[in-house]
C-alpha positions in Angstrom: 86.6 109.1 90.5 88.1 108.7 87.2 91.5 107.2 87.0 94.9 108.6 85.5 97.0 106.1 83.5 99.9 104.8 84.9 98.6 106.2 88.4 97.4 103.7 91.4 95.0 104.8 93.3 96.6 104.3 97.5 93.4 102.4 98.3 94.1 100.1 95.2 97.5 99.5 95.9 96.9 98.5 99.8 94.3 96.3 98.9 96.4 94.4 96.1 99.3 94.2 98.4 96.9 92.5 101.0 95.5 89.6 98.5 98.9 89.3 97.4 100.5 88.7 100.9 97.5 86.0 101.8 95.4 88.2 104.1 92.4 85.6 104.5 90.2 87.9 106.8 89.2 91.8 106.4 86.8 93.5 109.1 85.7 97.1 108.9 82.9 99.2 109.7 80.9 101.7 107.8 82.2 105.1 107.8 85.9 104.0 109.1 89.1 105.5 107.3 89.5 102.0 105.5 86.4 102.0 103.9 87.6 102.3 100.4 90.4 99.6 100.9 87.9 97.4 102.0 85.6 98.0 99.1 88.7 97.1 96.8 89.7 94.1 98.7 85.8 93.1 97.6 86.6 94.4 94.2 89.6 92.3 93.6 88.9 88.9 95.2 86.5 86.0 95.7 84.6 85.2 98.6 86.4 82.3 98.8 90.4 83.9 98.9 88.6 86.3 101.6 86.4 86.8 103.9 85.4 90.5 104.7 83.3 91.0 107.6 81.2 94.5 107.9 80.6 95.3 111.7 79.1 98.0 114.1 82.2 99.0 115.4 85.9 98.8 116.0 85.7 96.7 119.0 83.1 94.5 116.9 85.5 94.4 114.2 88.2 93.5 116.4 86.2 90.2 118.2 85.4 88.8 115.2 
């Protein structure tokens, strides 16, 4: 997907404005609504601001 200047893309902009509020843990699971926010909260932070946990499922994701 190509981007527009001066647009941000709404999986972008959640994902920045969890690394900026501190979030410290991200679960999700393949093929979940979130997958793309979860792919940019890899793109835009370390392994050692986050930790991003893939699981099976939402209740896996959930008892992590």
């Amino acid at each position: 997907m190509s981007r527009v200047p001066g647009m941000t893309l709404g999986s972008y902009a959640l994902a920045r404005g969890a690394i900026d509020a501190g979030v410290s843990l991200v679960t999700g699971y393949a093929g979940s609504p979130t997958t793309t926010v979860v792919n940019e909260i890899l793109a835009q932070s370390t392994a050692s601001d986050v930790q991003v946990e893939w699981t099976t499922n939402e209740k896996a994701a959930l008892e992590i």
